[in-house]
N, C-alpha and C positions, 0 to 999 in steps of 0.2 A: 771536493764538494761535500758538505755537509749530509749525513745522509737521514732520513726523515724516517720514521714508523707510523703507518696509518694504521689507527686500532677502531675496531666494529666490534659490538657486541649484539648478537642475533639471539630472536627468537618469532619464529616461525614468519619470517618475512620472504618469504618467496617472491612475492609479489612486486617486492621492492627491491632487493639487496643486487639486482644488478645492476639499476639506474648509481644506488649509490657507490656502487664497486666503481666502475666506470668513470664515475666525475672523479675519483682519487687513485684513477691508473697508475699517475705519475710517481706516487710515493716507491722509496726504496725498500719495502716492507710491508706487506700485508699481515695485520696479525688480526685473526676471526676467533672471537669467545663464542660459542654457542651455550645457551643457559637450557636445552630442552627441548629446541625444535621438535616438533611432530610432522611440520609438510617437507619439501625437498627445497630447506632453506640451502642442509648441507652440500645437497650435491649439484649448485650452482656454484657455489661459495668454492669446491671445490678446482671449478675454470679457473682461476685466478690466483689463488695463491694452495701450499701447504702449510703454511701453517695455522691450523686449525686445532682448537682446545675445546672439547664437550665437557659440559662438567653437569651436576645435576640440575634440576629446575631450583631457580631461586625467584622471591617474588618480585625484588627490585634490583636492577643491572647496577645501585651503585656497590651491592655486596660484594661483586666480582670486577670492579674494577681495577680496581688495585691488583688484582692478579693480570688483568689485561697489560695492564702496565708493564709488570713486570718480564715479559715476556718478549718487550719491545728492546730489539739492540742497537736503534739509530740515536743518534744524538738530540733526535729530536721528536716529541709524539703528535701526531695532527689524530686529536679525536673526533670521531662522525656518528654520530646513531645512523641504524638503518633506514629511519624516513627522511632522512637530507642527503642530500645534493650540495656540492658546490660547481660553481662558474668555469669556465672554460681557461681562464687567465688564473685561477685558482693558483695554478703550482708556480708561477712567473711572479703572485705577490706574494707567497708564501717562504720561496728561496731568500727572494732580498730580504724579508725580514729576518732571517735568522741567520744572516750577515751582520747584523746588530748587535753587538755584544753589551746592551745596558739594557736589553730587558730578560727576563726569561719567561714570559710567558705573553699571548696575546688573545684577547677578546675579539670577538666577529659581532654585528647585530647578524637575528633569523629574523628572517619573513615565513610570520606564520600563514601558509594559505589556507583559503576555507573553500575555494573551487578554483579552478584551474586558472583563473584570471585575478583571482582578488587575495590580496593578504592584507590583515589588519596592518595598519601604519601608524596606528597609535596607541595610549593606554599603555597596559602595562607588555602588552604585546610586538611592540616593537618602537627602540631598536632590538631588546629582548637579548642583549650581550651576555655570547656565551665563550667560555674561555676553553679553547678547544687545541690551542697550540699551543707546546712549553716544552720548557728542556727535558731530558731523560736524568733526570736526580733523582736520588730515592727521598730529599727530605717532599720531594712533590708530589702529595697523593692527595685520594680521596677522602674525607671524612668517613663513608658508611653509612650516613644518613640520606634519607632521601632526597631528588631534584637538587646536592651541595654541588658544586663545584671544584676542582683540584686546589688545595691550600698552596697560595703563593703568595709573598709578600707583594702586596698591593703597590710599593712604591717600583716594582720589579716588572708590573705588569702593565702592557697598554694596549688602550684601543684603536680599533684598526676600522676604517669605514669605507675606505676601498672594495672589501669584499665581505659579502653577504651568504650567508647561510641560505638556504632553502627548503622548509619543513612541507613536506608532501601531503596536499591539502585529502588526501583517502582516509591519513589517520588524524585528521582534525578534530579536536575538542569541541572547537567553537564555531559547528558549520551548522549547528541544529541544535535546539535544547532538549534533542534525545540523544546525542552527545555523551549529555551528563554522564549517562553510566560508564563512561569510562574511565571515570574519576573514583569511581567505586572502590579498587583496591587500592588505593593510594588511600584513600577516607579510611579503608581497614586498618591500612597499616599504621599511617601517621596518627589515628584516634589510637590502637593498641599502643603504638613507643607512650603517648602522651599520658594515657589513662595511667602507664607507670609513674609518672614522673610526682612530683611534691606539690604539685599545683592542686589549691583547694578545688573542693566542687561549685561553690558556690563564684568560682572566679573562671569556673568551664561556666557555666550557665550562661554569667555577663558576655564572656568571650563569643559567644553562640549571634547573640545579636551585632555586636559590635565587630567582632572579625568583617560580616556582612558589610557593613555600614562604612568600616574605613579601606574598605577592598573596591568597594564599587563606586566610594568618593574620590580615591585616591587615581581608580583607574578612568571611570570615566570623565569626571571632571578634571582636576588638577592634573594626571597627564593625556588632557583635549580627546579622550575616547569618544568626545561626542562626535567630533570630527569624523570618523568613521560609521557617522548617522546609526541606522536601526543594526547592523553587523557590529557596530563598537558598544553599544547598550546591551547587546545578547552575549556580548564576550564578559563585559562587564560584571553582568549578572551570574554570569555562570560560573566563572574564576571564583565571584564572591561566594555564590552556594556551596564551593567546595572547601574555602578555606573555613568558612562556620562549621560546616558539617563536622567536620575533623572534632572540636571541641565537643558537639555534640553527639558524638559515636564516643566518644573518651567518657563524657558523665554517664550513658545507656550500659557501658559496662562496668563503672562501676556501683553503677544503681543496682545491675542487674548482680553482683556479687554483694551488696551491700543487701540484698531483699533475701539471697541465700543465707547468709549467717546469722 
């Protein structure tokens, strides 16, 4: 039997990491990044498996991926964040697939929830395919950039609709539009890479309105956000406030260096 690596990267998730321990009992491997916990993520984490990696605080889990990775010695990596869950039949579809020897990697839709009964079911929210199973190769990592995915040739990869992901509607984005702040350091971050980058200012500016405008047409019209009536217009909006904001945080610091010199 093929043997599997389930990889978690933690930070200060007490609240949660034994719901998601629990649904990925079955894997042959537990491997737990910790990026910095401050409550007692560790010493639940610790019921379950040793092997456990503290490393310093970093802002975004994808810096340290690639080191998750490599830590894993199954033939095969099933990755989870802390706020999901999977299904009970989870490990019965996940064997057979990697009895499969033409792909090497597989995509899940998530159900993002917003309370304990509802997850968005359209828009840009779901099926929201995330590629969370693939072989243990070193040419398959992460980029480093934020919210990337594991690089794999796309013709290698497939999707799977059998089984669903489950995003844990406590850390939901889009259950409230006080939410928003927690798009905050992601706006930090993503507006700091960007504000480096070659891209004129006058071309952050435009992006400022239009990010807006094709984030919130794209999600809630053309993929049926409307559909998920007042809850799909509030995802909508809010997804889109975040992706403008980004260009708009990138021109504010370089206005703000550009008023210093």
């Amino acid at each position: 039997m093929r043997k599997i690596s389930g990889v978690i990267i933690t930070y200060n998730n007490a609240d949660i990491i034994v719901n998601c321990i629990k649904s990925i009992k079955w894997v042959d491997e537990l491997i737990v990044v910790d990026i910095g916990s401050k409550d007692h993520t560790l010493d639940l984490v610790k019921d379950f498996t040793s092997n456990i990696f503290s490393i310093s605080f970093v802002e975004y889990v994808e810096k340290v991926r690639n080191f998750s990775l490599r830590k894993a010695s199954g033939e095969w990596i099933f990755v989870i964040d802390p706020d999901e869950i999977v299904p009970k039949d989870a490990e019965r579809i996940i064997r057979t697939l990697i009895k499969d020897k033409s792909y090497d990697g597989y995509m899940f839709p998530r159900r993002n929830y917003i309370n304990f009964n509802t997850y968005l079911r359209f828009g840009f929210f779901y099926p929201d395919y995330q590629l969370r199973l693939f072989k243990n190769k070193k040419e398959i990592k992460y980029s480093g950039v934020i919210h990337e995915q594991a690089i794999i040739n796309p013709k290698k990869v497939q999707k799977i609709n059998n089984l669903e992901i489950y995003h844990d509607y406590s850390y939901s984005k889009y259950d409230s539009f006080f939410s928003f702040h927690k798009f905050f350091r992601y706006i930090k971050i993503e507006g700091e890479f960007t504000a480096k980058s070659d891209r004129k200012n006058l071309h952050l500016l435009s992006e400022i309105l239009l990010e807006f405008i094709r984030n919130f047409y794209r999600s809630f019209i053309k993929l049926s956000g409307y559909k998920d009536s007042y809850n799909g217009f509030r995802a909508a909006i809010i997804y889109s406030l975040y992706k403008s904001s980004i260009p708009l945080y990138s021109f504010l610091i370089r206005a703000k260096v550009f008023c210093k010199s």
